[in-house]
Jmol script that loads the backbone (N, CA, C; Angstrom):
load data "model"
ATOM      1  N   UNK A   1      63.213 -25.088  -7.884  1.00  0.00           N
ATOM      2  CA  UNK A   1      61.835 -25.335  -7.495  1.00  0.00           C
ATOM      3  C   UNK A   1      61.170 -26.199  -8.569  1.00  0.00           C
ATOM      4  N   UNK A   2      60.220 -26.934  -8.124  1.00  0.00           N
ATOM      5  CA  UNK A   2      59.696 -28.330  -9.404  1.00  0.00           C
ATOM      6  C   UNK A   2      58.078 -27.816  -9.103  1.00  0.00           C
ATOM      7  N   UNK A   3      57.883 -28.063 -10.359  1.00  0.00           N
ATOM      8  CA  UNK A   3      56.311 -27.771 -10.582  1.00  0.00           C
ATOM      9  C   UNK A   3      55.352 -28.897  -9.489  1.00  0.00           C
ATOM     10  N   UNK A   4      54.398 -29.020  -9.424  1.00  0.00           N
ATOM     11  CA  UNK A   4      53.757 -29.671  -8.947  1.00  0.00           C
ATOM     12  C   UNK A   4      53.177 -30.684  -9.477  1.00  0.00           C
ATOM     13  N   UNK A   5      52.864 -32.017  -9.398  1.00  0.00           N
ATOM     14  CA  UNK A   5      52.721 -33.225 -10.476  1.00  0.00           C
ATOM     15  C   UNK A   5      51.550 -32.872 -11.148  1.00  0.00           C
ATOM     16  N   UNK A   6      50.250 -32.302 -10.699  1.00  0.00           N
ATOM     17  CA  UNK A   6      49.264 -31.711 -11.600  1.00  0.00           C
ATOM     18  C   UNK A   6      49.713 -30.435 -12.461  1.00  0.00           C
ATOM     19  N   UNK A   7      50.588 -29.635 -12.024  1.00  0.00           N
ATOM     20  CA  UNK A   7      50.981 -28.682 -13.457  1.00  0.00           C
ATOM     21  C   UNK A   7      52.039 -29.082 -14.129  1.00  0.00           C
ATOM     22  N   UNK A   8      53.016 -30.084 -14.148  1.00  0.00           N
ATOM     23  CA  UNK A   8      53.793 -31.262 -14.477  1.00  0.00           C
ATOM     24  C   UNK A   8      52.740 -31.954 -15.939  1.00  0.00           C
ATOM     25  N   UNK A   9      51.907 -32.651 -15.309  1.00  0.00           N
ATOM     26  CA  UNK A   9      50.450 -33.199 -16.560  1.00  0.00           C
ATOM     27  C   UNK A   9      50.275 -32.154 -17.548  1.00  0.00           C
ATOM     28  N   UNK A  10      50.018 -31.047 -16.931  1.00  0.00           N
ATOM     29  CA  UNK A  10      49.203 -30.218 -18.108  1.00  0.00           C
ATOM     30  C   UNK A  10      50.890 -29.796 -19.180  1.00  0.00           C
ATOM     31  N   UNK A  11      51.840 -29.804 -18.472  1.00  0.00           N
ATOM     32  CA  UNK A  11      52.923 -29.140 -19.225  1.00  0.00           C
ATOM     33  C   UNK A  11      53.366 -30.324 -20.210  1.00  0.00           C
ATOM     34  N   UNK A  12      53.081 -31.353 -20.018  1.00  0.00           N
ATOM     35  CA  UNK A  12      53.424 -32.673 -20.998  1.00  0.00           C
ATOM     36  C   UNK A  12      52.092 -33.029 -21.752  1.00  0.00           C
ATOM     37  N   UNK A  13      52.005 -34.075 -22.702  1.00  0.00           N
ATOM     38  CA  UNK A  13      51.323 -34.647 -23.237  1.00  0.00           C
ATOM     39  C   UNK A  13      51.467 -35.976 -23.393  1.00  0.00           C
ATOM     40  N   UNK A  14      51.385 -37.076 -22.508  1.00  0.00           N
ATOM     41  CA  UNK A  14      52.008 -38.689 -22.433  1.00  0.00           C
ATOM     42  C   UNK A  14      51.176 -38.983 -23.588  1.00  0.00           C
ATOM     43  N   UNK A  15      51.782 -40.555 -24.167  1.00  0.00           N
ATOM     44  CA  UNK A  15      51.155 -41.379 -24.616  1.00  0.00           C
ATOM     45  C   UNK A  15      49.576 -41.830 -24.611  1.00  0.00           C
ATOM     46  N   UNK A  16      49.121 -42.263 -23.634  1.00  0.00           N
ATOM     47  CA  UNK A  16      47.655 -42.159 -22.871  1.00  0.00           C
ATOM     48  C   UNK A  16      46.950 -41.282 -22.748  1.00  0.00           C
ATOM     49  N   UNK A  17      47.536 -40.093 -23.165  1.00  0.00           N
ATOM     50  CA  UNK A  17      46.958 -38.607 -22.948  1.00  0.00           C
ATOM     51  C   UNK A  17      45.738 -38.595 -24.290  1.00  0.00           C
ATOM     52  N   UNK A  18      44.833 -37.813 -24.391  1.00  0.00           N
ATOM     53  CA  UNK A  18      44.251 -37.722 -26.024  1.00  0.00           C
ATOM     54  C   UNK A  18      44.968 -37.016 -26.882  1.00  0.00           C
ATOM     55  N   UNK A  19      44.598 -37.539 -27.990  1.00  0.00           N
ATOM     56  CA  UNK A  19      45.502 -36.551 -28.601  1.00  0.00           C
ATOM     57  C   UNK A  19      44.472 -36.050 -29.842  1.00  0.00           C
ATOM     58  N   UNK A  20      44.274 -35.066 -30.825  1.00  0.00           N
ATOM     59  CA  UNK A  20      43.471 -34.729 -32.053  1.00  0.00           C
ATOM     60  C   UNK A  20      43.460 -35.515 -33.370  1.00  0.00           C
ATOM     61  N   UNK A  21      42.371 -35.848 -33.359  1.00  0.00           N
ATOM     62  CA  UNK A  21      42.165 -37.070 -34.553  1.00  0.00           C
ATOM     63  C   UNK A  21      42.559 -36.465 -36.123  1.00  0.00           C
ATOM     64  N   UNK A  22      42.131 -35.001 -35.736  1.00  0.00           N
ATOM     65  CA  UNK A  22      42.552 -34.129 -36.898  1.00  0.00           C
ATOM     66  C   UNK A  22      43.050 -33.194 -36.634  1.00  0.00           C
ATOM     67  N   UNK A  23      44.666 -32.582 -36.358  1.00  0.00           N
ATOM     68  CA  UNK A  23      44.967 -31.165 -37.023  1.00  0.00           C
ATOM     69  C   UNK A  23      44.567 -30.325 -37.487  1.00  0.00           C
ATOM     70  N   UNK A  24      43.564 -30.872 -39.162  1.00  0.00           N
ATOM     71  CA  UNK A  24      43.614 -29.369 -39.764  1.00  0.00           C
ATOM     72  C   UNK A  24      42.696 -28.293 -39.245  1.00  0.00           C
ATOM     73  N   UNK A  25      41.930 -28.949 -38.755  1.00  0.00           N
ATOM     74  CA  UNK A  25      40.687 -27.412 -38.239  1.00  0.00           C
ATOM     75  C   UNK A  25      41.333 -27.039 -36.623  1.00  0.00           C
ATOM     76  N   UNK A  26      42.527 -27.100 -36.280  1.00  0.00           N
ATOM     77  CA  UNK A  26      42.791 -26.854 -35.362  1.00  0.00           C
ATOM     78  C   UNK A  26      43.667 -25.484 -35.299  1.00  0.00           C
ATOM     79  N   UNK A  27      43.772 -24.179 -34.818  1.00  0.00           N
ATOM     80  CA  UNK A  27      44.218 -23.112 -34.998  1.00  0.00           C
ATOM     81  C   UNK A  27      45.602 -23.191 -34.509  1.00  0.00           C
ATOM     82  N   UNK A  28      46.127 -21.958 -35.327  1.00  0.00           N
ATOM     83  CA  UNK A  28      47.917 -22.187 -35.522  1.00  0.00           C
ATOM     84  C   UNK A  28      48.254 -22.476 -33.528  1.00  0.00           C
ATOM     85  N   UNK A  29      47.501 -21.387 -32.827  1.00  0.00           N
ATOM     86  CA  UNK A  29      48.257 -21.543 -31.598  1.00  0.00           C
ATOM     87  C   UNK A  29      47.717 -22.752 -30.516  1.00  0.00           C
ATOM     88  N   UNK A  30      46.704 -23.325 -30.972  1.00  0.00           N
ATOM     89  CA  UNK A  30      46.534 -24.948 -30.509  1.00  0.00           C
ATOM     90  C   UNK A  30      48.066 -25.791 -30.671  1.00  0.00           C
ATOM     91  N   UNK A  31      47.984 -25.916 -32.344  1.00  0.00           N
ATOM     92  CA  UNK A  31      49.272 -26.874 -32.426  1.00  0.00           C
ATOM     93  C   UNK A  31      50.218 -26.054 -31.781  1.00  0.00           C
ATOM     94  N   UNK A  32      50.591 -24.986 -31.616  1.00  0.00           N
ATOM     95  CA  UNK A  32      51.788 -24.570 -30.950  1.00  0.00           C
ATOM     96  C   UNK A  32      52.179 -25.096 -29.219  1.00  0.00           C
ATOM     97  N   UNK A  33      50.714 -25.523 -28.844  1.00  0.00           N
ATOM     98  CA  UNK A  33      50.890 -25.607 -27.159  1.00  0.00           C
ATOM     99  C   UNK A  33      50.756 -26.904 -27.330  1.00  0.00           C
ATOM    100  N   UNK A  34      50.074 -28.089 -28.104  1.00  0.00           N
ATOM    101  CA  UNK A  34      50.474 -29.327 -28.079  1.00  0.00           C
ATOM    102  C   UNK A  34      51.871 -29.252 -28.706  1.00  0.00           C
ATOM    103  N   UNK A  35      52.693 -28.961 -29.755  1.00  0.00           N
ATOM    104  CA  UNK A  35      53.747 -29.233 -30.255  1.00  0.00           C
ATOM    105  C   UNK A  35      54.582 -28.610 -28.839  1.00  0.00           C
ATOM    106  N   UNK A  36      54.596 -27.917 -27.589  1.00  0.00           N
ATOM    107  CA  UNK A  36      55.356 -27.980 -26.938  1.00  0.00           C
ATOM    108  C   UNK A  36      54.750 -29.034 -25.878  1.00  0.00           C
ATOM    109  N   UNK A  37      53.802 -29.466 -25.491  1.00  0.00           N
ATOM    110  CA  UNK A  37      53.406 -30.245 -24.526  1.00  0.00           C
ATOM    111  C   UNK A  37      54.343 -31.696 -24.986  1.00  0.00           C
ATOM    112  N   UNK A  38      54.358 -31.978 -26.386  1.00  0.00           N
ATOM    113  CA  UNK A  38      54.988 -33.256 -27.248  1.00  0.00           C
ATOM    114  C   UNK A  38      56.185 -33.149 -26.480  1.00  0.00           C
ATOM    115  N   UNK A  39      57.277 -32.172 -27.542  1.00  0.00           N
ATOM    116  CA  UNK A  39      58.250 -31.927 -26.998  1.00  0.00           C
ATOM    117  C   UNK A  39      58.865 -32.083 -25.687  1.00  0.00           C
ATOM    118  N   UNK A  40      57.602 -31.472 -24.861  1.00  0.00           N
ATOM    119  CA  UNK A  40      58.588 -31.668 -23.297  1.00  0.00           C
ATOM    120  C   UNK A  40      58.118 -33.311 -22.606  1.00  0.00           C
ATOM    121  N   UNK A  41      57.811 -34.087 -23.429  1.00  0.00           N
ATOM    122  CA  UNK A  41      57.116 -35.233 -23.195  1.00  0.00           C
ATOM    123  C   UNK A  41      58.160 -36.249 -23.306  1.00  0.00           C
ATOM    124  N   UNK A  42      58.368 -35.728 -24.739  1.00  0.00           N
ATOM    125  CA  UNK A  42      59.609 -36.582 -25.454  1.00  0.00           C
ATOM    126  C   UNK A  42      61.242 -36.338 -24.916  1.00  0.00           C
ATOM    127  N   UNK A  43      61.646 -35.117 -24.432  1.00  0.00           N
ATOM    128  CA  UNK A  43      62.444 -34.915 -23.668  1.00  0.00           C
ATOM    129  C   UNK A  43      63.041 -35.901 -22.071  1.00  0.00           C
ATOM    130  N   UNK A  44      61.304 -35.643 -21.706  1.00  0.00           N
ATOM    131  CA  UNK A  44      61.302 -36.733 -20.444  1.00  0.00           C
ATOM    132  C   UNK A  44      61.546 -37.857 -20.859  1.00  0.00           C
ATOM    133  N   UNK A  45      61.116 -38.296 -22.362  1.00  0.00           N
ATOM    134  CA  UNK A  45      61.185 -39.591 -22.015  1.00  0.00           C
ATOM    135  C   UNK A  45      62.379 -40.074 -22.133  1.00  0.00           C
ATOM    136  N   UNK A  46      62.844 -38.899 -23.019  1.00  0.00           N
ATOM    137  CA  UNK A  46      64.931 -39.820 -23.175  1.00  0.00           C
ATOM    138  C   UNK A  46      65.784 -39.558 -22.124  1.00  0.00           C
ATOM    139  N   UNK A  47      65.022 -38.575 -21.416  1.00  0.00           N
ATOM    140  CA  UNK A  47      66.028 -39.123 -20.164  1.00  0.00           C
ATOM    141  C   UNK A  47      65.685 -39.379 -18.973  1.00  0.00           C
ATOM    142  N   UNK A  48      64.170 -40.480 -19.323  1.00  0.00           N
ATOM    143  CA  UNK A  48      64.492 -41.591 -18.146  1.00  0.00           C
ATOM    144  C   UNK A  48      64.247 -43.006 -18.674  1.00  0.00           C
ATOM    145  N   UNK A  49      63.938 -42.887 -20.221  1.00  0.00           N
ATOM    146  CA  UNK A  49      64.133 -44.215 -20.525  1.00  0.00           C
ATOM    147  C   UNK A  49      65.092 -44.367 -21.877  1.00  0.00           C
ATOM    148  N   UNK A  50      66.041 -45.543 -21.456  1.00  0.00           N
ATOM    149  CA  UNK A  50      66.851 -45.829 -21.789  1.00  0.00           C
ATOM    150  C   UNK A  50      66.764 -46.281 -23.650  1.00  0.00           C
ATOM    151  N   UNK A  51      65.534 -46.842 -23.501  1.00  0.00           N
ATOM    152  CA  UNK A  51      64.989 -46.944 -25.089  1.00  0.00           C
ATOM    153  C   UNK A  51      65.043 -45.523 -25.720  1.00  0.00           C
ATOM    154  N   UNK A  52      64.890 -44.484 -25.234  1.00  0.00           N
ATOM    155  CA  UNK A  52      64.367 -43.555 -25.909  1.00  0.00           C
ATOM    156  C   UNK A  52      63.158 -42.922 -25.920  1.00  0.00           C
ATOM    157  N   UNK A  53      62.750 -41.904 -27.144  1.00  0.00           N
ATOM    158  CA  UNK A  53      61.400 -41.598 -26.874  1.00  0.00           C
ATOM    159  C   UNK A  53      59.716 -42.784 -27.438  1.00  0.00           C
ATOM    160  N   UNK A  54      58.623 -42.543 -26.653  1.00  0.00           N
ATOM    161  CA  UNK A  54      57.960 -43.239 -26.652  1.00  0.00           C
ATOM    162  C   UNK A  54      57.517 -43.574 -28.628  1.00  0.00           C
ATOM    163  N   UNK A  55      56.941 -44.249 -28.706  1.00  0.00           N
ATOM    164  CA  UNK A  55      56.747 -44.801 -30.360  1.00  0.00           C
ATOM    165  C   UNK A  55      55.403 -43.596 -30.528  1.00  0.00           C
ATOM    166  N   UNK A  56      54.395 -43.545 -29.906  1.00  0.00           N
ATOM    167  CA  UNK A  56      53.197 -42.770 -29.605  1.00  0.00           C
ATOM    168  C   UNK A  56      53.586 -40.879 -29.322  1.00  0.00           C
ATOM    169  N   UNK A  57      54.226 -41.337 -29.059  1.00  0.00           N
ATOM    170  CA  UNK A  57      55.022 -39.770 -28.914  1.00  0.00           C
ATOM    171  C   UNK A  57      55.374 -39.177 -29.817  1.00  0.00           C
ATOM    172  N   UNK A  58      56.339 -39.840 -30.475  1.00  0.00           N
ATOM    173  CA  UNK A  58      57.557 -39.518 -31.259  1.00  0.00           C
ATOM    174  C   UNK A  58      56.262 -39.804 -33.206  1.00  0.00           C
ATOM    175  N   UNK A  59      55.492 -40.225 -32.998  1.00  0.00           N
ATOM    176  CA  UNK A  59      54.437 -40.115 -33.784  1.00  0.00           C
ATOM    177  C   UNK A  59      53.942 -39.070 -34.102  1.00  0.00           C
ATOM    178  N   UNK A  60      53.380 -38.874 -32.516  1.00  0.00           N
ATOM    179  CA  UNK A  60      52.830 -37.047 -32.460  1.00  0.00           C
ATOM    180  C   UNK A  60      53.484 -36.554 -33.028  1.00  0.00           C
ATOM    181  N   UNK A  61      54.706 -36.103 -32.408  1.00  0.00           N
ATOM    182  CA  UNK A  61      55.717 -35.096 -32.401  1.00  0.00           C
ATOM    183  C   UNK A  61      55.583 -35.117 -34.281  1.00  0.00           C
ATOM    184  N   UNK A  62      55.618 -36.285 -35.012  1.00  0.00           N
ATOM    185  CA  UNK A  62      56.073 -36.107 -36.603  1.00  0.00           C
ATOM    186  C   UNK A  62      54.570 -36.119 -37.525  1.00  0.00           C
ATOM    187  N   UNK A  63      53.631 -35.821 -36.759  1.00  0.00           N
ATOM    188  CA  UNK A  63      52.043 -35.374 -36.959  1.00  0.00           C
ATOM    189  C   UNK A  63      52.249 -34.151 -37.164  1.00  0.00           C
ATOM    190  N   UNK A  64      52.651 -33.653 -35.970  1.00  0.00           N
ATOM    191  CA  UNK A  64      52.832 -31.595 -35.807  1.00  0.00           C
ATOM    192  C   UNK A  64      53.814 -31.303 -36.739  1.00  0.00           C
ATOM    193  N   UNK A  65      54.661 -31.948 -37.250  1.00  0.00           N
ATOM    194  CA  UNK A  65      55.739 -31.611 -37.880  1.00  0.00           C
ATOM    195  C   UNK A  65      54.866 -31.279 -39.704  1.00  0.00           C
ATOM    196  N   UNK A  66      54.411 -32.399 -39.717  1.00  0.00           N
ATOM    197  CA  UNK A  66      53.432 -32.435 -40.982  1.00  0.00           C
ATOM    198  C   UNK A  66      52.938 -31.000 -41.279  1.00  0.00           C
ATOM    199  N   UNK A  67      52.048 -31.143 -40.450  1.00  0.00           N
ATOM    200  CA  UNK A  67      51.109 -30.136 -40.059  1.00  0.00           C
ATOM    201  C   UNK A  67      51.227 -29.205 -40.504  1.00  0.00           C
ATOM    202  N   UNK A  68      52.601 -28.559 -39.352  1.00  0.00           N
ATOM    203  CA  UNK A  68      53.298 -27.243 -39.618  1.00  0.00           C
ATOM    204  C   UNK A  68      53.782 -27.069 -41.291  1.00  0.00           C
ATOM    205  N   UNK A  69      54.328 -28.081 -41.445  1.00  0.00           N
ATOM    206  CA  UNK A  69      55.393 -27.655 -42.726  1.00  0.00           C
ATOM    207  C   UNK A  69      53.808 -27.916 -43.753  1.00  0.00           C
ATOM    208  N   UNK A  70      52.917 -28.320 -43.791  1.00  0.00           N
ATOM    209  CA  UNK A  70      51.711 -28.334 -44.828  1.00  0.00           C
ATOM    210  C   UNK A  70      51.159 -26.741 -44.445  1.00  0.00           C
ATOM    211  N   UNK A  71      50.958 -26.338 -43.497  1.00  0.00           N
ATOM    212  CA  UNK A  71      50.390 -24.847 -43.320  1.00  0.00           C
ATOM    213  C   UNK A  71      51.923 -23.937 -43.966  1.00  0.00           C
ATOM    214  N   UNK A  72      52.681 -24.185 -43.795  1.00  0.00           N
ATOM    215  CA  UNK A  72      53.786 -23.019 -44.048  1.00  0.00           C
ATOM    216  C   UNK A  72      54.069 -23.085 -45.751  1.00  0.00           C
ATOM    217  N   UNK A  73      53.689 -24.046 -46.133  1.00  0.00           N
ATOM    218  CA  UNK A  73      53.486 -24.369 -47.811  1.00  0.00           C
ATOM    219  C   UNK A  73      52.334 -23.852 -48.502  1.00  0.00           C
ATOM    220  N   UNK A  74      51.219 -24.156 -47.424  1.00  0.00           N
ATOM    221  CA  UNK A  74      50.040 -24.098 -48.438  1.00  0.00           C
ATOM    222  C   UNK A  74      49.496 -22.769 -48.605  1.00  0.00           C
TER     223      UNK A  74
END
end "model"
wireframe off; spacefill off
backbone 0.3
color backbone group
């Protein structure tokens, strides 16, 4: 069974999508539901485009990565 293209949107986060200008005042389980919205974004994108994942994406994705590993340090 396949989601429906409007709960499809909310489960991703495209390129064009907004994204947070700032992280840090954003609470641990925010980044947790964008860092999976990224993820399943970037997934799609490698396997339907042949380049790989998007440049805007794959940005995000190493934003949250920051993020995380600066909260798990600090």
């Amino acid at each position: 069974m396949t989601a429906s293209p409007a709960l499809e949107r909310l489960m991703r986060l495209g390129p064009d999508d907004p994204f947070p200008d700032e992280l840090l005042g954003l609470p641990l389980e925010q980044l947790q539901i964008l860092h999976s919205r990224i993820c399943r974004q970037l997934e799609l994108e490698y396997l339907t485009d042949p380049e790989g994942g998007h440049p805007i994406t794959c940005d995000r994705l190493h934003e949250l990565q920051i993020e995380f590993t600066s909260r798990l340090l600090g």
